[in-house]
C-alpha positions as CSV (number, residue, x, y, z in Angstrom):
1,X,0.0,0.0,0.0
2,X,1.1,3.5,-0.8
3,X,2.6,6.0,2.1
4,X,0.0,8.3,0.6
5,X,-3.2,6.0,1.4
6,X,-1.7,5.3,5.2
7,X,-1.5,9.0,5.3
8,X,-4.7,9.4,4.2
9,X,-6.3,6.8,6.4
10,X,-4.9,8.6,9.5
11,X,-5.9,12.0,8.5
12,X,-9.5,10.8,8.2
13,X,-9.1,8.9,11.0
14,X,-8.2,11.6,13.5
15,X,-10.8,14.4,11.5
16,X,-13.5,12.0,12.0
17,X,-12.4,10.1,14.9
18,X,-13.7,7.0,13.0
19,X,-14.2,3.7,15.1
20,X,-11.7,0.8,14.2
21,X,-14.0,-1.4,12.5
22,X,-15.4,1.4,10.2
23,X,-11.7,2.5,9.7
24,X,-11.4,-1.1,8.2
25,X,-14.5,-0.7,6.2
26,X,-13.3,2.5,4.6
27,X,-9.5,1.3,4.4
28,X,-9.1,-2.0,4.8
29,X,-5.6,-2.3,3.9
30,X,-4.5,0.7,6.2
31,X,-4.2,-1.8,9.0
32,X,-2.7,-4.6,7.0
33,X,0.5,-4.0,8.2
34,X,0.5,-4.1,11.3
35,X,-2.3,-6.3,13.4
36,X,-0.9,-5.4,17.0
37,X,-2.2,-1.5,16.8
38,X,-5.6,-0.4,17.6
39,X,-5.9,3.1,16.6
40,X,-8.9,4.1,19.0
41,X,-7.6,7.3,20.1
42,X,-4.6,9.1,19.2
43,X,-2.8,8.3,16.3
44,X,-0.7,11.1,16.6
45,X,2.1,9.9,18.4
46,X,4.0,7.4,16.2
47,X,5.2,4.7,18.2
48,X,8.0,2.3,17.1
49,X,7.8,-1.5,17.9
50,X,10.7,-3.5,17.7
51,X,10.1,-7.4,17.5
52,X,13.6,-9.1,19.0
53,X,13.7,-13.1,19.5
54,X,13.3,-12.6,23.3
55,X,11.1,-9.7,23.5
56,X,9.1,-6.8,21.9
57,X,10.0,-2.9,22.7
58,X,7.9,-0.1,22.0
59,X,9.1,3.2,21.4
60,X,7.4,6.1,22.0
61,X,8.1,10.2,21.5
62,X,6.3,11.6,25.1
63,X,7.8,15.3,24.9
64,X,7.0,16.9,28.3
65,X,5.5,14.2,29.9
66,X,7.2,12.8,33.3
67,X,6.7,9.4,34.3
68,X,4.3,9.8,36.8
69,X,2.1,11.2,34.5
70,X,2.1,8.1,32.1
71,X,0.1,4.7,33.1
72,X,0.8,1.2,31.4
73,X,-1.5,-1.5,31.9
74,X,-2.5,-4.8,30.5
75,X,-6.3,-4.9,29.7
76,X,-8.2,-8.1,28.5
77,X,-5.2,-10.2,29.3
78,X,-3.7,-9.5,25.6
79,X,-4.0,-5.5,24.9
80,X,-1.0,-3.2,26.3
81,X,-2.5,0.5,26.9
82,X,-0.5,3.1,27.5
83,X,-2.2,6.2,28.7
84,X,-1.2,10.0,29.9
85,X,-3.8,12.9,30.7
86,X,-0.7,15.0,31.6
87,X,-0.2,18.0,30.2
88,X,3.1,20.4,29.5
89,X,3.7,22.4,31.9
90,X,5.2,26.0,30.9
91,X,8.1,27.8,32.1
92,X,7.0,31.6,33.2
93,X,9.4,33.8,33.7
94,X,10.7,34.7,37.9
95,X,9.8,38.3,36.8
96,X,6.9,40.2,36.6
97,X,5.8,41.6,33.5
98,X,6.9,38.1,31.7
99,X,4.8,36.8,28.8
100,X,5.0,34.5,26.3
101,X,5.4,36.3,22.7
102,X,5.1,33.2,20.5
103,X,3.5,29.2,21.8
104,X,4.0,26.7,19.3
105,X,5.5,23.8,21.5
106,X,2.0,21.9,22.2
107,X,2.4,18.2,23.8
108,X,-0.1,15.5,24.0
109,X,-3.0,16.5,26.3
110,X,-5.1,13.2,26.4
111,X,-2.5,9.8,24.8
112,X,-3.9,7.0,24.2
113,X,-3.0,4.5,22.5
114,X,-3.8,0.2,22.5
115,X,-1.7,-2.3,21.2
116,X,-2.7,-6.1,20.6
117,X,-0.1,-8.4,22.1
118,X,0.7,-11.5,20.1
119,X,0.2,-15.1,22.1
120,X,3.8,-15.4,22.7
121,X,3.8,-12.1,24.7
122,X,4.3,-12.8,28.6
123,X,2.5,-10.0,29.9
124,X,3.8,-11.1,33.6
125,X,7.1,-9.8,32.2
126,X,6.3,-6.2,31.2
127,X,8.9,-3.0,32.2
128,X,8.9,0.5,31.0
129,X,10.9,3.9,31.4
130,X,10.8,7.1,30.3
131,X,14.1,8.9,29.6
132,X,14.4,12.4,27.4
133,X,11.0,12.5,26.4
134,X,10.8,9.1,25.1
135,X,8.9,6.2,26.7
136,X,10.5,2.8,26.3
137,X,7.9,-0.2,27.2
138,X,9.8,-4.0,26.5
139,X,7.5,-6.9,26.9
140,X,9.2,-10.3,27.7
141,X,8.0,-13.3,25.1
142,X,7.6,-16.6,26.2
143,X,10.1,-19.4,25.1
144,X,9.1,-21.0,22.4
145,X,7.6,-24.6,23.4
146,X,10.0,-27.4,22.5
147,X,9.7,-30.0,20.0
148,X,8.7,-33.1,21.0
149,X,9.3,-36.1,19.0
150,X,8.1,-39.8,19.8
151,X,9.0,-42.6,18.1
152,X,6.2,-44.7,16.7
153,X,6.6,-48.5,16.5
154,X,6.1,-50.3,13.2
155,X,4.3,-53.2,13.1
């Protein structure tokens, strides 16, 4: 699929704040990419997951969030949320008569966003920190199960 009809799909998306299951009515190759994303909510902040043989890491851009102000949970047994209502603080001046002659710097004021974990994901095994604005979520897989092989008599 093009880069312009993901772009596309995601502009509509957050104009229209359409539902999943109509976004896959309307696009239904946007999400063909990626099945562990649910775009519910904010689509805004790009988030990148890397898939390692032991675990899976999620990288996320949280500019002027602090820790405390970020939650990540496990719903539903299989769906990692990661949630922040924080909102940037600003620096005013020490002295009176301060103002701000130009505000462009705007971070997230309500994140949400909901990721599907695959069955191999040990949710038991899920740590996160949040360093220079960037939010850094690994989730632990389970080993894979081992072979087993029995040997069948012929008769």
């Amino acid at each position: 699929m093009s880069r312009v009809n993901v772009d596309l799909a995601a502009a509509v998306n957050n104009l229209f704040n359409i539902p999943e299951t109509m976004e896959k009515f309307i696009f239904p190759s946007s999400h063909g990419h990626d099945h562990h994303e649910s775009r519910e909510v904010s689509s805004i902040i790009p988030v990148d997951i890397l898939d390692t043989p032991k675990e899976f890491i999620f990288f996320m851009d949280v500019p002027g969030l602090s820790k405390s102000e970020i939650q990540v949970t496990v719903e539903d047994e299989n769906t990692l949320v990661i949630r922040s209502n924080g909102k940037r603080k600003r620096h005013d001046g020490d002295d009176k008569g301060c103002k701000y002659l130009r505000l462009e710097r705007r971070g997230p004021q309500n994140l949400l966003r909901k990721f599907r974990l695959p069955e191999n994901a040990n949710v038991s095994a899920i740590t996160a920190k949040c360093e220079n604005g960037v939010l850094t979520v690994v989730v632990g897989k389970h080993p894979p199960p081992k072979s087993k092989s029995v040997q069948v008599a012929i008769a």
